[in-house]
MMTF fields as JSON, N, C-alpha, C and O atoms, coordinates in Angstrom:
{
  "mmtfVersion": "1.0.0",
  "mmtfProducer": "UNKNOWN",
  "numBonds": 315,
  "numAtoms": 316,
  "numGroups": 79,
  "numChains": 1,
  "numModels": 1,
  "chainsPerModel": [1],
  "groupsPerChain": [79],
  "chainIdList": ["A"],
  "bondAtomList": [4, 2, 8, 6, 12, 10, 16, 14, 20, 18, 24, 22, 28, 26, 32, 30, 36, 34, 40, 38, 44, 42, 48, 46, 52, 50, 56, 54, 60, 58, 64, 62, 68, 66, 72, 70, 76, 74, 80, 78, 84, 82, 88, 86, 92, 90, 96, 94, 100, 98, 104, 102, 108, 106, 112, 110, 116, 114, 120, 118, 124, 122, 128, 126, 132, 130, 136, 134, 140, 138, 144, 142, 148, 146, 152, 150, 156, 154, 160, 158, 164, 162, 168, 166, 172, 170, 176, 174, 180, 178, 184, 182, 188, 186, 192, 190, 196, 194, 200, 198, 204, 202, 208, 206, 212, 210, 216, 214, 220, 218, 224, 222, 228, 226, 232, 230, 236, 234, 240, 238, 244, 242, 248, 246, 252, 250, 256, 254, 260, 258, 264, 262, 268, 266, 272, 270, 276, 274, 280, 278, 284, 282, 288, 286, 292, 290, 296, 294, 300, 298, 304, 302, 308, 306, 312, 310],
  "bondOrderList": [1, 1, 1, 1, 1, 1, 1, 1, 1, 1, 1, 1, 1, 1, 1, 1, 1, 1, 1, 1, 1, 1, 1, 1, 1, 1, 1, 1, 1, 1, 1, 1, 1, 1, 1, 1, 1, 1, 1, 1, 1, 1, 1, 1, 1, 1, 1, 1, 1, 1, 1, 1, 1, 1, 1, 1, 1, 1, 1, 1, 1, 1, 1, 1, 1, 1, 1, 1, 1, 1, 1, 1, 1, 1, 1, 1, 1, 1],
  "groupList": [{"groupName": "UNK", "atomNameList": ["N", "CA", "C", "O"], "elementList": ["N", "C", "C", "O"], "formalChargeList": [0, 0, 0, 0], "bondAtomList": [1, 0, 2, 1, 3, 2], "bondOrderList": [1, 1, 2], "singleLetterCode": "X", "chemCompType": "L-PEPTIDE LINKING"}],
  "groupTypeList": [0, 0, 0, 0, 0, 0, 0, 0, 0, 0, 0, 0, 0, 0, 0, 0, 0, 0, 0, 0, 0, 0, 0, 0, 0, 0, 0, 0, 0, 0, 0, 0, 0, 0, 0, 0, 0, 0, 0, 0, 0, 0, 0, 0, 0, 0, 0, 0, 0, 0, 0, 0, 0, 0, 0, 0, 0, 0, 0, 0, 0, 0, 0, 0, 0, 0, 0, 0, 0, 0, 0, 0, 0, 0, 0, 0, 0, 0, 0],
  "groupIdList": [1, 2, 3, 4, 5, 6, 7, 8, 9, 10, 11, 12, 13, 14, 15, 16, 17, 18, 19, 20, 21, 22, 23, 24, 25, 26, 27, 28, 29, 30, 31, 32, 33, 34, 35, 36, 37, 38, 39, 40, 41, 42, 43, 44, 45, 46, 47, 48, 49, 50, 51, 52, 53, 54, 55, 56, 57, 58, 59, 60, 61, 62, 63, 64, 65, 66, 67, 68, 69, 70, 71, 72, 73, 74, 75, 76, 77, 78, 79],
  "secStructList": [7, 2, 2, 2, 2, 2, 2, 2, 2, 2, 7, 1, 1, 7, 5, 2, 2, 2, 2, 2, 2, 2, 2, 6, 1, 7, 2, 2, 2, 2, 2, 2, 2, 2, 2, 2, 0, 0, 0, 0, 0, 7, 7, 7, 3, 3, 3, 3, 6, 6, 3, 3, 3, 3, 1, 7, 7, 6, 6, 6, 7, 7, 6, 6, 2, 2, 2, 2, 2, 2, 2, 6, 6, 6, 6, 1, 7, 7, 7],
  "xCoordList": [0.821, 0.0, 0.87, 0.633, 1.764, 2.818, 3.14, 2.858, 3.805, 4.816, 4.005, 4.583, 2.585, 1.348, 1.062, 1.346, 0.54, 0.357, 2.096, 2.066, 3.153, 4.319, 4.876, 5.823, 3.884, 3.945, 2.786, 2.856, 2.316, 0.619, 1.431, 1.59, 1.776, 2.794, 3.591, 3.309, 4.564, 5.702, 5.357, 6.24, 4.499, 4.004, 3.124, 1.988, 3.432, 2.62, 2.84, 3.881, 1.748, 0.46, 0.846, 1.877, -0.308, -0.273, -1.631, -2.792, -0.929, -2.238, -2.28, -1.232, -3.053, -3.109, -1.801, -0.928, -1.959, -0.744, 0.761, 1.441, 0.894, 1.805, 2.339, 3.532, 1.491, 1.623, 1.756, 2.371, 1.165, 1.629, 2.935, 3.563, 3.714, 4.714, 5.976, 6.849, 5.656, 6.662, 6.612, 7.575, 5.485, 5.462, 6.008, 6.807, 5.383, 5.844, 4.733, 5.241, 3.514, 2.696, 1.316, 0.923, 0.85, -0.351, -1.565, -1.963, -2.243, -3.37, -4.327, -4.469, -5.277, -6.037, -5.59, -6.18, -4.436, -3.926, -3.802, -4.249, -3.09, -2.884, -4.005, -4.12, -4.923, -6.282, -7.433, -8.386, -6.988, -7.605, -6.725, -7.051, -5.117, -4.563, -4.908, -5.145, -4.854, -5.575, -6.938, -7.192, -7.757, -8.852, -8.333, -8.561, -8.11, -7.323, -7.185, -7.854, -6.052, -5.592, -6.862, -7.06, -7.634, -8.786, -10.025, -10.559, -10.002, -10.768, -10.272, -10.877, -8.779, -8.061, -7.116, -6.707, -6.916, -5.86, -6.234, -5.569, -7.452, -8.039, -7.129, -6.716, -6.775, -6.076, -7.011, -7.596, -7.004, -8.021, -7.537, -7.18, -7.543, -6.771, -8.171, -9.368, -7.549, -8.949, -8.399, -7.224, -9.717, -9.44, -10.227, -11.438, -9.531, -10.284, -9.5, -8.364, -10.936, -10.506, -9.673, -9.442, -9.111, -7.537, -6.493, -5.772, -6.458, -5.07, -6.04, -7.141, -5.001, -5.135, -4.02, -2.954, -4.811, -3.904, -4.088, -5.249, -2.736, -3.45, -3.898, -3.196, -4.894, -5.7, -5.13, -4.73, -5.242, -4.659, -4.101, -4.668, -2.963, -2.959, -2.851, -1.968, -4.035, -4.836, -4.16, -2.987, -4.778, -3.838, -2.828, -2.216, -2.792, -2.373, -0.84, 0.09, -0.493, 0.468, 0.829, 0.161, 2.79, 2.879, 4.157, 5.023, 3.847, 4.13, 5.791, 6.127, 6.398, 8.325, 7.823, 7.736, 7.657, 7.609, 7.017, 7.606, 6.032, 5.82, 6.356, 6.03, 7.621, 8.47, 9.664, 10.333, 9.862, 11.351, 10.671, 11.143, 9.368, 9.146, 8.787, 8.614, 8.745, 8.931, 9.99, 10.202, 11.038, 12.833, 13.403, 14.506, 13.24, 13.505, 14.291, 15.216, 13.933, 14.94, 14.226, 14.527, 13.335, 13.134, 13.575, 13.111, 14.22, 14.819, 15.95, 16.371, 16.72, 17.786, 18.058, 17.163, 19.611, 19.9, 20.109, 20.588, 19.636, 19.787, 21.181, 21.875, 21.623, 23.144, 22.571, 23.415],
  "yCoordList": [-1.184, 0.0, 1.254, 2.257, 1.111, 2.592, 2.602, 3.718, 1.817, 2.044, 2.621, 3.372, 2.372, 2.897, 4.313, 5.245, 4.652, 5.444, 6.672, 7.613, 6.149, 7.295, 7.329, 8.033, 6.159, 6.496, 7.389, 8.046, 7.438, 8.581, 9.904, 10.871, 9.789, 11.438, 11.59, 12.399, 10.799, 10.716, 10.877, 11.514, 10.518, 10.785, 11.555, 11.576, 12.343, 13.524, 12.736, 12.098, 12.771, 11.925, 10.742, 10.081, 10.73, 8.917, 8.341, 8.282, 7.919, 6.799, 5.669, 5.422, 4.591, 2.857, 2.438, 1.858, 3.057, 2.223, 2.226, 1.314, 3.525, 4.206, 3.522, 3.239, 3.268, 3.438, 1.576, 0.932, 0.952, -0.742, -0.718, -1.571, 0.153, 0.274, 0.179, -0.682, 1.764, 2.075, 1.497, 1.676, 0.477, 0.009, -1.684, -2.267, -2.465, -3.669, -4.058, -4.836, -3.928, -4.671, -4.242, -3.169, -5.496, -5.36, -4.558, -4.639, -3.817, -2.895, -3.259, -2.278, -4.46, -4.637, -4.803, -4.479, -5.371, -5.179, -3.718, -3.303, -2.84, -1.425, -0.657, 0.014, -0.999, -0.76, -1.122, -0.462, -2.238, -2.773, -2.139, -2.017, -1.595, -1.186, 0.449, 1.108, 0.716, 2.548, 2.633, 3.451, 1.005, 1.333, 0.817, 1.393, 0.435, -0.276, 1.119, 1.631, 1.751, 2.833, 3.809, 4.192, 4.166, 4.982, 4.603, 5.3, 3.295, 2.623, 2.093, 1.8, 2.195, 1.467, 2.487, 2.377, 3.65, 4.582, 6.175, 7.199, 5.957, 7.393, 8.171, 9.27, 7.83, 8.416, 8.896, 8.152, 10.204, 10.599, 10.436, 11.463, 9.505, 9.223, 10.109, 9.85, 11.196, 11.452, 10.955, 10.903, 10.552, 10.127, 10.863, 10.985, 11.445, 13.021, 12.134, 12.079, 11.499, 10.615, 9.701, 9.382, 9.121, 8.407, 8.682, 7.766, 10.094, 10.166, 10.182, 10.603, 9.526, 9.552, 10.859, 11.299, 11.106, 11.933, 12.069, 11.968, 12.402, 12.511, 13.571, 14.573, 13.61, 14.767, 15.18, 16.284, 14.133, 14.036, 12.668, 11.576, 12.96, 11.393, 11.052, 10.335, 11.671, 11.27, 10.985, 11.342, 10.373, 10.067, 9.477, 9.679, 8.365, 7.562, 7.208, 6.911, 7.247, 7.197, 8.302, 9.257, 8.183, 9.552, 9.322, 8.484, 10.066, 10.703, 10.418, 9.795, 10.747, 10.417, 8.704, 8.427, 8.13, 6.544, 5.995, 5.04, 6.546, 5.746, 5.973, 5.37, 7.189, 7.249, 6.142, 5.498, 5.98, 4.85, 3.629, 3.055, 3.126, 1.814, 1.912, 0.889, 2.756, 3.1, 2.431, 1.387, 3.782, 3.616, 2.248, 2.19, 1.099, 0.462, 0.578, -0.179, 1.51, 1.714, 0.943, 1.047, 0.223, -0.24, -1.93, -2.859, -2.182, -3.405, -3.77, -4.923, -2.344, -2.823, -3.366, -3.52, -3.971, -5.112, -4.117, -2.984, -4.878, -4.426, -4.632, -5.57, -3.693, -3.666, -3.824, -3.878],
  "zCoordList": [0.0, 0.0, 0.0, -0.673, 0.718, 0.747, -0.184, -0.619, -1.217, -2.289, -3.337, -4.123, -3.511, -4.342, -3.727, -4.479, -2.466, -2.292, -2.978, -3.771, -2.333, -2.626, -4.187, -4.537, -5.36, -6.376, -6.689, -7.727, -6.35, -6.829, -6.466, -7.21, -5.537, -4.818, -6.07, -6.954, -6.094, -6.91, -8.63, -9.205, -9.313, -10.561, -11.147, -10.674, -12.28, -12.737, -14.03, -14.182, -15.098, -14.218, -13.211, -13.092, -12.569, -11.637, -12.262, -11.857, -13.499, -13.877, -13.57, -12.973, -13.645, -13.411, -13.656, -13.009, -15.154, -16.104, -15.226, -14.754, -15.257, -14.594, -13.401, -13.295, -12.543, -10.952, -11.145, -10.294, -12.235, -12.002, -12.242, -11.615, -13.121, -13.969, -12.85, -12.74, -11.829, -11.064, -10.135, -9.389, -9.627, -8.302, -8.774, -8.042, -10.273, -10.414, -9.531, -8.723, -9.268, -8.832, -9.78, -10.239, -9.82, -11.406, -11.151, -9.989, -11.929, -12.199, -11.237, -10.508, -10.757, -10.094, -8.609, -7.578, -8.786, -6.986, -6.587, -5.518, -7.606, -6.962, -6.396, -5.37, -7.521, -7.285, -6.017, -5.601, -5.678, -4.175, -3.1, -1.919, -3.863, -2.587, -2.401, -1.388, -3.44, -3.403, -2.114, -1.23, -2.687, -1.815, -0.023, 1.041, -0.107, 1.354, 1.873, 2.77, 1.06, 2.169, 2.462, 3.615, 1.499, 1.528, 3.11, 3.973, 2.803, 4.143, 5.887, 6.918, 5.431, 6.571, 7.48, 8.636, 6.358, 6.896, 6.69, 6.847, 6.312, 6.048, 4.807, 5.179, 3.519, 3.019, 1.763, 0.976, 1.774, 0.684, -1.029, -1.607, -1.559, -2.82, -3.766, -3.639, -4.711, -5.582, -6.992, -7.354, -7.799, -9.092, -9.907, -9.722, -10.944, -11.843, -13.316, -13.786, -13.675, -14.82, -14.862, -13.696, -15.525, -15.724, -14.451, -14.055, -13.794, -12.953, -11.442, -11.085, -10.909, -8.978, -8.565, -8.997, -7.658, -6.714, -5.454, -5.058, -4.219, -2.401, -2.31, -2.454, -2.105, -1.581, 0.263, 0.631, 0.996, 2.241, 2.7, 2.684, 3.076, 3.923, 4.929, 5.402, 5.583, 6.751, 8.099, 8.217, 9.139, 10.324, 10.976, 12.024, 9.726, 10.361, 9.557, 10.307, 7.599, 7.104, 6.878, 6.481, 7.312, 7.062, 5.513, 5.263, 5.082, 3.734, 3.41, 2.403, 4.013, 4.478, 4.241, 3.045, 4.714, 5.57, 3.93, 3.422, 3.291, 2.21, 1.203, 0.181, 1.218, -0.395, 0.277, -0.531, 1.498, 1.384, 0.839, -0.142, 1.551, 0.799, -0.994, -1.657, -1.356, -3.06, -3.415, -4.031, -2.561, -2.834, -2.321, -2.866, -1.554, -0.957, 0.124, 0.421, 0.703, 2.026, 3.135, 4.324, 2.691, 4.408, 3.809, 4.47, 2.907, 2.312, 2.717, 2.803, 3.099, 3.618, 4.556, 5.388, 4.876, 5.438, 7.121, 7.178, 8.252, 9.503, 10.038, 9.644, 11.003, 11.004, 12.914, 13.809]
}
């Protein structure tokens, strides 16, 4: 869900296509995950045709925390 949500941030446009592209996870999963965060984390995702965008992201994810899991920084190895 983060890595979707900090590609919608991250892309002008953030279309479907797009956001399966940069995340490597397929069109209908991103899509259940857009809604996940919308229901689970209060994150206001708006969709104005073809492109998504955050409107807010709510209480609970914060914004920093979902571009590392994009970037893979929370992949790295623990020291």
């Amino acid at each position: 869900m983060l890595a979707v949500l900090a590609a919608i941030d991250a892309l002008a446009p953030a279309t479907l296509v797009k956001l399966a592209e940069r995340t490597g996870i397929d069109k209908k999963t991103v899509t259940n995950l857009i809604e996940q965060a919308r229901e689970q984390a209060g994150v206001i995702v708006v969709k104005s045709g073809t492109q998504y965008s955050i409107e807010e992201w709510g209480p609970i994810i914060k914004k920093t925390g979902a571009k590392m899991c994009l970037t893979g920084a929370f992949n790295a190895p623990s020291m």
